[in-house]
PDB file of the backbone (N, CA, C, O) and the ligand in Angstrom, with CONECT records:
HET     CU  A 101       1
ATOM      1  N   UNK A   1       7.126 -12.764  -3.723  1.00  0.00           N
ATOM      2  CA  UNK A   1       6.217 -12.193  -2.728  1.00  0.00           C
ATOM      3  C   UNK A   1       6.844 -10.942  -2.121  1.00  0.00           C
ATOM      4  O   UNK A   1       8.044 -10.969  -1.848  1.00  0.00           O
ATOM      5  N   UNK A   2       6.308 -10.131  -1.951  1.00  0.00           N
ATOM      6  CA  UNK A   2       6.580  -8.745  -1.629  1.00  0.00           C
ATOM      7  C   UNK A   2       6.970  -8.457   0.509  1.00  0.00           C
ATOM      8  O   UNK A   2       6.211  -8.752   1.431  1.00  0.00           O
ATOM      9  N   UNK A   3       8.008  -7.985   0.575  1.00  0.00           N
ATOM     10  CA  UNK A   3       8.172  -8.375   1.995  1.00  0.00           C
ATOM     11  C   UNK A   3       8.904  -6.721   2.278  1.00  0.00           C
ATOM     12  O   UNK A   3       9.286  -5.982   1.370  1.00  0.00           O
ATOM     13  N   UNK A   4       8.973  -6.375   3.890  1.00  0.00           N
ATOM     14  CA  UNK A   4       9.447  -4.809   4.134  1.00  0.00           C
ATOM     15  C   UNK A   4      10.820  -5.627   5.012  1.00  0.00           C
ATOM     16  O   UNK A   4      10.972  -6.671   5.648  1.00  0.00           O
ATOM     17  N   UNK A   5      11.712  -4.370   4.573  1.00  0.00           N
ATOM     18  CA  UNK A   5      12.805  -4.637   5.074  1.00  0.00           C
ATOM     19  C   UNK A   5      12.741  -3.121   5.978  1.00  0.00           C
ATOM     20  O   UNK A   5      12.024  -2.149   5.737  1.00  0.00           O
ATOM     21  N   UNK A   6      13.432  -3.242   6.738  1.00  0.00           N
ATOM     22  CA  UNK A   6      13.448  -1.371   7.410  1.00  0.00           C
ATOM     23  C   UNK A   6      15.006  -1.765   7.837  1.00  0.00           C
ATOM     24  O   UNK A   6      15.569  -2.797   8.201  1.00  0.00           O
ATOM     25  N   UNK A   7      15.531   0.090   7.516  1.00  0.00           N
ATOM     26  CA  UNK A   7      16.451   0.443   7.250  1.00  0.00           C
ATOM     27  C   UNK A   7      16.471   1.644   8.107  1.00  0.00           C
ATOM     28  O   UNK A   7      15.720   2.617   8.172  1.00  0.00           O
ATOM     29  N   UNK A   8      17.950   1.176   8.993  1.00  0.00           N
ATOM     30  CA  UNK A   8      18.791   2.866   9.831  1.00  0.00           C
ATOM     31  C   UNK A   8      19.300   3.517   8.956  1.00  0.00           C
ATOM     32  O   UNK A   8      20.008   3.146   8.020  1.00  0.00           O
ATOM     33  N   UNK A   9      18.847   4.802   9.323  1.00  0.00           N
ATOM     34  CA  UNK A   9      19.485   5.750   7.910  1.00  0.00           C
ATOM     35  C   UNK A   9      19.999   7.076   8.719  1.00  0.00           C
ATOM     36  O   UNK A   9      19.326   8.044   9.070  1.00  0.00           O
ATOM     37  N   UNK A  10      21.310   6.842   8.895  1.00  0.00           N
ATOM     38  CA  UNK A  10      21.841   8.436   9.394  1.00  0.00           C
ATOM     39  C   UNK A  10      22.435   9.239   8.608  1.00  0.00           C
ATOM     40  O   UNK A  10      23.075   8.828   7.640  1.00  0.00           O
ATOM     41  N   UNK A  11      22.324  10.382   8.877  1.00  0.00           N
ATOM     42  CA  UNK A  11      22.696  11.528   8.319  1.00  0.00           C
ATOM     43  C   UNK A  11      21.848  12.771   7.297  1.00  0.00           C
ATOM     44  O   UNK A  11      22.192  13.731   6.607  1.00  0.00           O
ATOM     45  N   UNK A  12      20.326  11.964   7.753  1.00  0.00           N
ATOM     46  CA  UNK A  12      19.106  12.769   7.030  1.00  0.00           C
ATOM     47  C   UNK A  12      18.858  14.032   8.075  1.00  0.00           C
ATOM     48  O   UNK A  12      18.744  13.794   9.278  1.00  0.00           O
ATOM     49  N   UNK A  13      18.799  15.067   7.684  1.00  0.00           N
ATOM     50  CA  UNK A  13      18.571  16.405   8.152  1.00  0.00           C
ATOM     51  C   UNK A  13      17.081  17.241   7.804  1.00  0.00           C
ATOM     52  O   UNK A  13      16.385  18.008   8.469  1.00  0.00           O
ATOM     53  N   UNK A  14      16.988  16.737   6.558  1.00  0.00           N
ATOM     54  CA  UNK A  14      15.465  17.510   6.440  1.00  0.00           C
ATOM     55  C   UNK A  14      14.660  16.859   5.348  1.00  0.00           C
ATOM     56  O   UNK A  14      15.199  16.117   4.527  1.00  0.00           O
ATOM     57  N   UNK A  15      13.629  17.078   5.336  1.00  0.00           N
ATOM     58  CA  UNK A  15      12.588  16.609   3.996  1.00  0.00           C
ATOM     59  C   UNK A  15      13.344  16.446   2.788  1.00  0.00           C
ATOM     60  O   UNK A  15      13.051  15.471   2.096  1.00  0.00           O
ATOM     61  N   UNK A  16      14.205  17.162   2.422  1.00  0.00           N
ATOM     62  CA  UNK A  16      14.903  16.768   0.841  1.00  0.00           C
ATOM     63  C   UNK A  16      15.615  15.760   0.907  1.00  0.00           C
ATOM     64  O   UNK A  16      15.847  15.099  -0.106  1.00  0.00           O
ATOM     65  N   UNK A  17      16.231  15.355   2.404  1.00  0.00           N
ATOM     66  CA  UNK A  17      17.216  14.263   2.655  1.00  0.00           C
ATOM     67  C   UNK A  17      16.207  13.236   2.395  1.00  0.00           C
ATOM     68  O   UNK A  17      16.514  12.204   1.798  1.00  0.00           O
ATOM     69  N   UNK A  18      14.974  13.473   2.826  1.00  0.00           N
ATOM     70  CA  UNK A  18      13.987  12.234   3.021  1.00  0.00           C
ATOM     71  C   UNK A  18      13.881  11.916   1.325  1.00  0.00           C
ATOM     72  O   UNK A  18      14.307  10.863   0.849  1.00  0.00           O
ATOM     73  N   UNK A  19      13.384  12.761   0.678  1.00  0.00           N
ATOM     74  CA  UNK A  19      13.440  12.140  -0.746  1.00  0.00           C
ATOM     75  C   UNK A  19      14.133  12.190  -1.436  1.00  0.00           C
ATOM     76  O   UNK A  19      13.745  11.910  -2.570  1.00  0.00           O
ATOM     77  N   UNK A  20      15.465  12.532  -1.283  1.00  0.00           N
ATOM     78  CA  UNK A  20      16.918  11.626  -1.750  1.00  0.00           C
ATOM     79  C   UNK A  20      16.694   9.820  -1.547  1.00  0.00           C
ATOM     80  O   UNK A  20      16.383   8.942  -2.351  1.00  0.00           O
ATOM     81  N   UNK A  21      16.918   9.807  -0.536  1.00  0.00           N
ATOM     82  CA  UNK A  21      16.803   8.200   0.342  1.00  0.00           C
ATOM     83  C   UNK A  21      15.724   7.624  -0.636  1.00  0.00           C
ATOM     84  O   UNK A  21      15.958   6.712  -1.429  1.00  0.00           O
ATOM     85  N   UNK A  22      14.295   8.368  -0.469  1.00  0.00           N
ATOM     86  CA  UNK A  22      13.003   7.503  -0.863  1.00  0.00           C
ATOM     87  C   UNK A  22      13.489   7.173  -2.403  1.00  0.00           C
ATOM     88  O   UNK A  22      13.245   6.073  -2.900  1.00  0.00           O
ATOM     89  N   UNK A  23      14.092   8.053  -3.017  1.00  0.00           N
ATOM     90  CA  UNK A  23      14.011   8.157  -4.261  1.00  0.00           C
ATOM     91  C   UNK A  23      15.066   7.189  -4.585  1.00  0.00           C
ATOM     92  O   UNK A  23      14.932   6.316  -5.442  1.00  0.00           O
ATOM     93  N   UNK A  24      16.108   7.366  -3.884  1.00  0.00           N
ATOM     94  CA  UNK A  24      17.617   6.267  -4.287  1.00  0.00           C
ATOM     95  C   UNK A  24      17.075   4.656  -4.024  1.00  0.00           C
ATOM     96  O   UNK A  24      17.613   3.654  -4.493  1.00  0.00           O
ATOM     97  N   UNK A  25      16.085   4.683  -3.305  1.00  0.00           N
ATOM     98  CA  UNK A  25      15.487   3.096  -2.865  1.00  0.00           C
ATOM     99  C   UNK A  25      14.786   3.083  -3.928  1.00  0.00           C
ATOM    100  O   UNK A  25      15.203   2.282  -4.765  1.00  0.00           O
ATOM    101  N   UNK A  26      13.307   4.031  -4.399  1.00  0.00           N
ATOM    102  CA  UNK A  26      12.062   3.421  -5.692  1.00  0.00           C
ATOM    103  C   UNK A  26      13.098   2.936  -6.973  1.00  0.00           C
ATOM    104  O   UNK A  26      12.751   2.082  -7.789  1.00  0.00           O
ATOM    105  N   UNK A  27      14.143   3.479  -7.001  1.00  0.00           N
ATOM    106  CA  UNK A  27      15.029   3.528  -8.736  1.00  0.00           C
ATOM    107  C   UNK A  27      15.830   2.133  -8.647  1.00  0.00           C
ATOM    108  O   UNK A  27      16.618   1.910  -9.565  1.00  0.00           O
ATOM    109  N   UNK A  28      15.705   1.218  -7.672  1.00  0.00           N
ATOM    110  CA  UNK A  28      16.417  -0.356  -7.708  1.00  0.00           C
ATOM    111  C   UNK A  28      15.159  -0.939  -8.062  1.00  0.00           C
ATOM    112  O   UNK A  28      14.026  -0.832  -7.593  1.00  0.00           O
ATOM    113  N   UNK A  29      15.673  -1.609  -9.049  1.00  0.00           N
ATOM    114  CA  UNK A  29      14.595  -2.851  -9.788  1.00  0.00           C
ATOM    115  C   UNK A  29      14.500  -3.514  -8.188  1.00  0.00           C
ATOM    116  O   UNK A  29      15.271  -3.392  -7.236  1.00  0.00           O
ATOM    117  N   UNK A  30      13.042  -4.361  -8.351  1.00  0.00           N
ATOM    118  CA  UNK A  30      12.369  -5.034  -7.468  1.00  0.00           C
ATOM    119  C   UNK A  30      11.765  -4.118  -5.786  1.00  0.00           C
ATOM    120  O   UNK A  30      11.250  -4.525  -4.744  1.00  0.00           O
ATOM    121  N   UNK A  31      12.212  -2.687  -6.330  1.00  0.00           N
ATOM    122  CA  UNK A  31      11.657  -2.192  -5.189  1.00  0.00           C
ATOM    123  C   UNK A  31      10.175  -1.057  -5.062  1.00  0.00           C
ATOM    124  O   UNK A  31       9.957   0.065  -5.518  1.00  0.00           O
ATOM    125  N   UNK A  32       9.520  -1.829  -4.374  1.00  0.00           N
ATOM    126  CA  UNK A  32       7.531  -1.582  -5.177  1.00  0.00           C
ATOM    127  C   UNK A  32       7.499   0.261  -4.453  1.00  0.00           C
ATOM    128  O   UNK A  32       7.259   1.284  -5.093  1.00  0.00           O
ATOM    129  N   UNK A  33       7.817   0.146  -3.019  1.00  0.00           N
ATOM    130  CA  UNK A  33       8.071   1.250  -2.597  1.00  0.00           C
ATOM    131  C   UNK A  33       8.632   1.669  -1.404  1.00  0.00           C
ATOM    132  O   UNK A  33       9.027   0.732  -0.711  1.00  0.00           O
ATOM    133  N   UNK A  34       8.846   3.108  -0.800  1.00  0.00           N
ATOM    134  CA  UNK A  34       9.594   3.002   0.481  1.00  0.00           C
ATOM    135  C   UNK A  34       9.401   4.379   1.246  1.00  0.00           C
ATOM    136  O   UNK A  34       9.166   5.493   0.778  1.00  0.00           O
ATOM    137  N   UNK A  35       9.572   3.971   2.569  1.00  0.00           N
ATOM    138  CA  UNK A  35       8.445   5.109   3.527  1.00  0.00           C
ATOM    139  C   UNK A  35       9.662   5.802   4.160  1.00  0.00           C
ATOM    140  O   UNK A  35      10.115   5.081   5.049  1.00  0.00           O
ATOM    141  N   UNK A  36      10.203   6.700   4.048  1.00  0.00           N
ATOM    142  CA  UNK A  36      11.568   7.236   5.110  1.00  0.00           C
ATOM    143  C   UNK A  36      10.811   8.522   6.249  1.00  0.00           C
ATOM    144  O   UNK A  36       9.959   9.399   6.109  1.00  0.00           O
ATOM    145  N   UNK A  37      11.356   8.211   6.960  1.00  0.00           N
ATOM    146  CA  UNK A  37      10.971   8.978   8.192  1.00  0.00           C
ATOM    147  C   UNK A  37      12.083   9.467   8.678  1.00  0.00           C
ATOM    148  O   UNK A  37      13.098   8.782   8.808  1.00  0.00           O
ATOM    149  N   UNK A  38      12.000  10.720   9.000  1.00  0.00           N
ATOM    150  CA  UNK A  38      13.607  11.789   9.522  1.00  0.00           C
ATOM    151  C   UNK A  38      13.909  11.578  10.833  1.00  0.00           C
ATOM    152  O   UNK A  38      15.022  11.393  11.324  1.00  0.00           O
ATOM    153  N   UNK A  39      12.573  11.629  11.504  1.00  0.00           N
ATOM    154  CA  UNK A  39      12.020  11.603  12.835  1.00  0.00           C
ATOM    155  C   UNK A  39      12.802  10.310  13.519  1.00  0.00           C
ATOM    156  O   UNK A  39      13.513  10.527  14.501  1.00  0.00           O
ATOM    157  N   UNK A  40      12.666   8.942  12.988  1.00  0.00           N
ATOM    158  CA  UNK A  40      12.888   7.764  13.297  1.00  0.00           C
ATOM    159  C   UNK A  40      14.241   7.319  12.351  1.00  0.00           C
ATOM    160  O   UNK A  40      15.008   6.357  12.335  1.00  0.00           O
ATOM    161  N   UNK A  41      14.105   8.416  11.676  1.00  0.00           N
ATOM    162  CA  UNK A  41      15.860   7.875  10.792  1.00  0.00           C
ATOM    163  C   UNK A  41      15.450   6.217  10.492  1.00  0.00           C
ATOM    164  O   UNK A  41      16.132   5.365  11.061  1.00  0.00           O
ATOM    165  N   UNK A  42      14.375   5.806   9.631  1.00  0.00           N
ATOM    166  CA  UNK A  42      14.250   5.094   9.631  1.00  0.00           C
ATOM    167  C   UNK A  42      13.333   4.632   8.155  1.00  0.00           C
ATOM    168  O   UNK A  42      12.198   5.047   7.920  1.00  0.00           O
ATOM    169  N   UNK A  43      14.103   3.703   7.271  1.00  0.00           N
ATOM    170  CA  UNK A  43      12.945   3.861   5.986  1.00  0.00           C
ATOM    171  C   UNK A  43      12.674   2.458   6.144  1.00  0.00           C
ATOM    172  O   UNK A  43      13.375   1.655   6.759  1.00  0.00           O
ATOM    173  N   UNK A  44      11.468   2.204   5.464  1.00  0.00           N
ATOM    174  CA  UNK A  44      10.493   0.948   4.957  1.00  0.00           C
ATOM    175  C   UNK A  44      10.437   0.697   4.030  1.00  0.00           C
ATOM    176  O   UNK A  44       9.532   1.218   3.379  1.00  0.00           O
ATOM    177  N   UNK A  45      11.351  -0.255   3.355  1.00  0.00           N
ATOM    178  CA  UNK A  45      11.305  -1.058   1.819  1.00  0.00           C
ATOM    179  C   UNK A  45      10.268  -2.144   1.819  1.00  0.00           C
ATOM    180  O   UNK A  45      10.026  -3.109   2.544  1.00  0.00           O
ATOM    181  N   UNK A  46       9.743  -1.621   0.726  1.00  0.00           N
ATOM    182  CA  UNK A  46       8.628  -2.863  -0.042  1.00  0.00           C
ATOM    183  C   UNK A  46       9.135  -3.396  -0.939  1.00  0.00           C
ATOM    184  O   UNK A  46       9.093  -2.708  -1.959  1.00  0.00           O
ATOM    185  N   UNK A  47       9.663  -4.431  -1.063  1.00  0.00           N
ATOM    186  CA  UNK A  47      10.127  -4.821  -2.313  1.00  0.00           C
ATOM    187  C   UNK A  47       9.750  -6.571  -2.489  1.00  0.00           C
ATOM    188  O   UNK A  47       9.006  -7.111  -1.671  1.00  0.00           O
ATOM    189  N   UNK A  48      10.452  -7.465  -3.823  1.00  0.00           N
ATOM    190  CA  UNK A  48      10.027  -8.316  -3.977  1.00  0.00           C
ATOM    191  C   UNK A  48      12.017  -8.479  -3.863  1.00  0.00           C
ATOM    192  O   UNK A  48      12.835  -7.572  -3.709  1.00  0.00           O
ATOM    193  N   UNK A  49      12.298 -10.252  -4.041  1.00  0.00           N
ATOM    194  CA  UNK A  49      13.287 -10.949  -3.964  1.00  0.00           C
ATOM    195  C   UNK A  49      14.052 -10.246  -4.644  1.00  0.00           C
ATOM    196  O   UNK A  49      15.138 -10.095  -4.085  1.00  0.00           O
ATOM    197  N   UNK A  50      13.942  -9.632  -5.837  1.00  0.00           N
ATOM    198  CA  UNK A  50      15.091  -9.145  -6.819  1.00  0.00           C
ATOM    199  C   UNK A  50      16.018  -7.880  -5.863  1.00  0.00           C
ATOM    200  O   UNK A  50      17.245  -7.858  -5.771  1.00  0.00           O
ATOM    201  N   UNK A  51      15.252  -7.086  -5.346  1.00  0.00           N
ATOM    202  CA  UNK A  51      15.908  -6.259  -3.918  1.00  0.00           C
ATOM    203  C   UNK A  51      16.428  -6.889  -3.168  1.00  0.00           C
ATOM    204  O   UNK A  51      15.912  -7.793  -2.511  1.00  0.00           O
ATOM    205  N   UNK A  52      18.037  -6.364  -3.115  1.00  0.00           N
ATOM    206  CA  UNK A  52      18.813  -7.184  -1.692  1.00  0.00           C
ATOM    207  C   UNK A  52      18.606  -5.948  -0.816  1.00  0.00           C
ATOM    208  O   UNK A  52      18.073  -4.855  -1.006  1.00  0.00           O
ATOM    209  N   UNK A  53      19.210  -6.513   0.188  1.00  0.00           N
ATOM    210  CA  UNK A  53      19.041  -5.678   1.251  1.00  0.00           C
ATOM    211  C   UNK A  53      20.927  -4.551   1.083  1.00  0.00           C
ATOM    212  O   UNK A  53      21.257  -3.437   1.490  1.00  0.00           O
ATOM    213  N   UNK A  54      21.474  -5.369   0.490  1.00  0.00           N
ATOM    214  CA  UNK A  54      23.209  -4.899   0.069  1.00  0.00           C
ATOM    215  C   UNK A  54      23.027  -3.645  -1.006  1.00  0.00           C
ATOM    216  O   UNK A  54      23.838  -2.726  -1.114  1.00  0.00           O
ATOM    217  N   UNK A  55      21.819  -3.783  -1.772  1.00  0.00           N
ATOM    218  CA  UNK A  55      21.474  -3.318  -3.100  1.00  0.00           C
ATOM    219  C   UNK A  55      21.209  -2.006  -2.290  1.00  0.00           C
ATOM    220  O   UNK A  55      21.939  -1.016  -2.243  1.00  0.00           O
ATOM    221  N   UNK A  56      19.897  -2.226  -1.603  1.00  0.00           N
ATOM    222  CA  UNK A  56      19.420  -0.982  -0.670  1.00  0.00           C
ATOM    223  C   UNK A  56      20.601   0.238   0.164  1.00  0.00           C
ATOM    224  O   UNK A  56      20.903   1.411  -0.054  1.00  0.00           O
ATOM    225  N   UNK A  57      20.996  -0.769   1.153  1.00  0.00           N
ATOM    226  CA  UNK A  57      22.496   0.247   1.521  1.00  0.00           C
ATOM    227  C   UNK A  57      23.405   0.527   0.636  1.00  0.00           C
ATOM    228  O   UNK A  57      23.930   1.630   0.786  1.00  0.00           O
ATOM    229  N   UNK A  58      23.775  -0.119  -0.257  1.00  0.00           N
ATOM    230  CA  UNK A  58      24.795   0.849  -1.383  1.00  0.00           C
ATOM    231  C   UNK A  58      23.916   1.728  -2.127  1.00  0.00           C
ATOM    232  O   UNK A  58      24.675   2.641  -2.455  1.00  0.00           O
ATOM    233  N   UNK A  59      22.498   2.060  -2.696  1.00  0.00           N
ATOM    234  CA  UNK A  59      22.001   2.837  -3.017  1.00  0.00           C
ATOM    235  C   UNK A  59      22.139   4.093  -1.915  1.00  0.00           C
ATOM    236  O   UNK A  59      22.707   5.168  -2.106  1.00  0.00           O
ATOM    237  N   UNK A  60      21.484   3.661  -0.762  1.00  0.00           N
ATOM    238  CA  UNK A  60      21.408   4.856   0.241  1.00  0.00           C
ATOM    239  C   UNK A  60      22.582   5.360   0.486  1.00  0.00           C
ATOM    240  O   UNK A  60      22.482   6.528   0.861  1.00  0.00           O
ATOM    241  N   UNK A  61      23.951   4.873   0.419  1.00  0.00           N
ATOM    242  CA  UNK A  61      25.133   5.277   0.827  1.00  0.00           C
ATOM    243  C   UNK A  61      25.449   6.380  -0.632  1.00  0.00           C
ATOM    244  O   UNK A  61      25.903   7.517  -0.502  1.00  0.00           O
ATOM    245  N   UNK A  62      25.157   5.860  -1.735  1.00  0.00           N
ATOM    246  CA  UNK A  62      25.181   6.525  -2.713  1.00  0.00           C
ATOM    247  C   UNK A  62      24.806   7.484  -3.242  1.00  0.00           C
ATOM    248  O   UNK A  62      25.187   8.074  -4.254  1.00  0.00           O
ATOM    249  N   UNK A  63      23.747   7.721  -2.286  1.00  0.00           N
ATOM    250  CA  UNK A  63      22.829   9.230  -2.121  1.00  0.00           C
ATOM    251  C   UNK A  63      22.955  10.031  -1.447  1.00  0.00           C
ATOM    252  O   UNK A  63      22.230  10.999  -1.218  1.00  0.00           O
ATOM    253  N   UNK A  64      24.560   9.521  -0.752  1.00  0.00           N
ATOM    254  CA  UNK A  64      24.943  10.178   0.476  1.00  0.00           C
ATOM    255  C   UNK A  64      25.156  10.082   2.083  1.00  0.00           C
ATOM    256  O   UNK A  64      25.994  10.740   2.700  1.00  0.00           O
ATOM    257  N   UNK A  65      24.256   9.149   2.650  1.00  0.00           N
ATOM    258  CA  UNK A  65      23.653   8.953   3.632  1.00  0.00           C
ATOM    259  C   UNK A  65      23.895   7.492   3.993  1.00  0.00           C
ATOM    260  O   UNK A  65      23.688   6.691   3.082  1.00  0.00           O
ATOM    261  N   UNK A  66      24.385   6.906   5.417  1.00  0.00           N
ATOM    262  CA  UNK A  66      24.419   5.769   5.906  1.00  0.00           C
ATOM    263  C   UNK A  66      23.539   4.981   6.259  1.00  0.00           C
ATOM    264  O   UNK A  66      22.677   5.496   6.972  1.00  0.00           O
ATOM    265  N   UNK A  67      23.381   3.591   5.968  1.00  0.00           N
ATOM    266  CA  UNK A  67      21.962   2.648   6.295  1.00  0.00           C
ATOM    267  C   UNK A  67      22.632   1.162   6.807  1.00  0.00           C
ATOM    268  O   UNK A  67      23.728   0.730   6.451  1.00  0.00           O
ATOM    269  N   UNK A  68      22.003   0.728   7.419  1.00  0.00           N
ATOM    270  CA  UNK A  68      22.183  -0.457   8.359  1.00  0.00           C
ATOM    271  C   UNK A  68      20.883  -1.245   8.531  1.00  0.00           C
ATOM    272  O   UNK A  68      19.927  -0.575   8.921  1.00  0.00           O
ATOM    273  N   UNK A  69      20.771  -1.943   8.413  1.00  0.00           N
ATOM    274  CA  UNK A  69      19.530  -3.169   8.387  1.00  0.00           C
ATOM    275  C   UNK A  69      19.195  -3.242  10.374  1.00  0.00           C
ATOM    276  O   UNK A  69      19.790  -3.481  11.424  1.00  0.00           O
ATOM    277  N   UNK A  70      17.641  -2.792   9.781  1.00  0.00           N
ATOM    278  CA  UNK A  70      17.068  -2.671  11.425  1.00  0.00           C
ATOM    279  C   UNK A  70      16.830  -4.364  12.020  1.00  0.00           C
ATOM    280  O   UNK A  70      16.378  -5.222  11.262  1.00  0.00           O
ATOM    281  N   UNK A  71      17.156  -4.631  13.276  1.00  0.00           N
ATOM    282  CA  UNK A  71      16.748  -5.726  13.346  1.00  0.00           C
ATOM    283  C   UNK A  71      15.727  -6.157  14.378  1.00  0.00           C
ATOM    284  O   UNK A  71      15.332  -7.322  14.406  1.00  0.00           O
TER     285      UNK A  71
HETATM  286 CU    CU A 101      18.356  17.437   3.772  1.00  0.00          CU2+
END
């Protein structure tokens, strides 16, 4: 079943940062899609079980950029 996780994401500066992030999240198996906002430093994973939430922040860290599970 498909569930949103949202994610702190610092160190995004402008629209290209935004689809770095969006893009480093769609390319993990089990993830349907994801909403990043610069404004709120803040993205929205859609994904199903096969997406961890560990999977997500080492992607985003990997794209450059720090993420922390919103709670
Ligand atoms: Cu940028």
């Amino acid at each position: 079943m498909a569930q949103t996780t949202y994610l702190h994401v610092e160190g995004m500066t402008c629209m290209m940062c935004v689809k770095h992030v969006e893009n480093a999240l769609k390319a993990l198996p089990g993830v349907e899609g994801a909403k990043v906002s610069l404004s709120e430093k803040r993205a929205a994973v859609l994904h199903s079980e096969e997406a961890t939430v560990d999977a997500m922040i080492a992607a985003v860290r990997q794209a450059g950029y720090e993420a922390t599970v919103e709670v």
